[in-house]
C-alpha positions as a Markdown table, in Angstrom:
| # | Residue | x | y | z |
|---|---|---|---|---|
| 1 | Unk | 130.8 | 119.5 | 85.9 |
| 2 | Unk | 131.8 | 121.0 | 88.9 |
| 3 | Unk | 129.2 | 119.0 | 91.4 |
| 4 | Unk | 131.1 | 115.7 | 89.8 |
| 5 | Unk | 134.5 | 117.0 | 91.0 |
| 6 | Unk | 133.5 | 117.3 | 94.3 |
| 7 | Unk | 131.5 | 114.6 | 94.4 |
| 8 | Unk | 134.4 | 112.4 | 93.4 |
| 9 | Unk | 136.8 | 114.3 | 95.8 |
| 10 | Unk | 134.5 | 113.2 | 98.5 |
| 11 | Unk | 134.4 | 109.7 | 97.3 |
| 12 | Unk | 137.7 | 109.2 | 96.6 |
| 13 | Unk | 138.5 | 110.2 | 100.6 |
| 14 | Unk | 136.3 | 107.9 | 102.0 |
| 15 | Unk | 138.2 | 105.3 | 99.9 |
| 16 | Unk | 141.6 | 106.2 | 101.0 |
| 17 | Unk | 140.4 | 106.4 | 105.0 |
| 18 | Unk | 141.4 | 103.6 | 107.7 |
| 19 | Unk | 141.2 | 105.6 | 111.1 |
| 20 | Unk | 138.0 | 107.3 | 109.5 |
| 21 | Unk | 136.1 | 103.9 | 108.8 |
| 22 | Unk | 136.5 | 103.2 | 112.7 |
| 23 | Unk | 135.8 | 106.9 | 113.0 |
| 24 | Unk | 132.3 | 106.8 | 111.5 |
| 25 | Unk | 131.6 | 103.0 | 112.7 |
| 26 | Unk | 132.2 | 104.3 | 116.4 |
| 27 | Unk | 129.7 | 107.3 | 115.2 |
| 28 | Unk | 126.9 | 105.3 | 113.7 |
| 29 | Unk | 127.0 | 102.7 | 116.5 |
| 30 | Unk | 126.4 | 105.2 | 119.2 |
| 31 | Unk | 123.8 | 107.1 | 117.4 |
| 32 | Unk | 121.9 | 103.5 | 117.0 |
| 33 | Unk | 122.2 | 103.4 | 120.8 |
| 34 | Unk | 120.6 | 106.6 | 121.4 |
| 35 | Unk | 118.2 | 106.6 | 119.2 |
| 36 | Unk | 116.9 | 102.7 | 119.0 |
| 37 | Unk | 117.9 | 101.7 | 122.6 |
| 38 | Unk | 117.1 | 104.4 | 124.5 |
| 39 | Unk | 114.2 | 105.7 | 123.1 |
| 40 | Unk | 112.9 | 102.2 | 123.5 |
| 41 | Unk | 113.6 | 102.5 | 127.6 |
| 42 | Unk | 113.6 | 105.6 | 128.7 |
| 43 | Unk | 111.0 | 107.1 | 126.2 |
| 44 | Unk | 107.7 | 105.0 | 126.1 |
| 45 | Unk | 104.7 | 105.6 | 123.9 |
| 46 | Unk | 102.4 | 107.4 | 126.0 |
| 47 | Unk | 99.8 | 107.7 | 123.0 |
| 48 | Unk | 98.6 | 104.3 | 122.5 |
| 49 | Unk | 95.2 | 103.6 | 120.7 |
| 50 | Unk | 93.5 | 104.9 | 117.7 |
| 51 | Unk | 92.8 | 109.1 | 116.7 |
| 52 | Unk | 90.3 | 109.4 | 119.5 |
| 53 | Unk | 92.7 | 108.1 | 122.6 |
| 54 | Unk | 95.3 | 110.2 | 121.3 |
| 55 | Unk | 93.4 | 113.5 | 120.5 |
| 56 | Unk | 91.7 | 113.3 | 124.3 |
| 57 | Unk | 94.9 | 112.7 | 126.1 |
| 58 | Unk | 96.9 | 115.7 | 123.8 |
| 59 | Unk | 93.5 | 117.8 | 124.6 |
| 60 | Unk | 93.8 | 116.5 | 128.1 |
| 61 | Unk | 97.6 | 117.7 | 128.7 |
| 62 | Unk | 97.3 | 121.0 | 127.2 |
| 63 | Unk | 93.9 | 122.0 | 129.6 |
| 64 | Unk | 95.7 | 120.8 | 132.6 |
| 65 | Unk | 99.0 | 122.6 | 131.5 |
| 66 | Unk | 97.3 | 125.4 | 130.8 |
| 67 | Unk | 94.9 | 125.7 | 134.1 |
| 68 | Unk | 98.1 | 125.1 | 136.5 |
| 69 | Unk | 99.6 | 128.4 | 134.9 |
């Protein structure tokens, strides 16, 4: 009873917003940018390859991490 009140106070806001609908568009399109774009650019896939290739460069990392310390 009292989760459907809220819930319908919360939907009936979002119905009555204008600013807010540009609000949250402006929000979601920038949060597509950071996380589609520029995790495509600026963040590559360095663990290409099947289990093998990517358990020998992880084991790789962490021995020379660990020896330069």
């Amino acid at each position: 009873m009292i989760i459907g009140r809220i819930v319908r106070f919360y939907v009936e806001g979002f119905r009555r917003m204008r600013l807010g609908r540009v609000l949250w568009g402006i929000i979601l399109l920038k949060l597509f940018i950071i996380f589609a774009v520029l995790k495509a650019f600026f963040f590559p896939s360095y663990l290409k390859g099947g289990a093998k290739e990517k358990s020998d460069a992880v084991h790789t990392e962490l021995t020379t991490r660990a020896a330069r310390q």
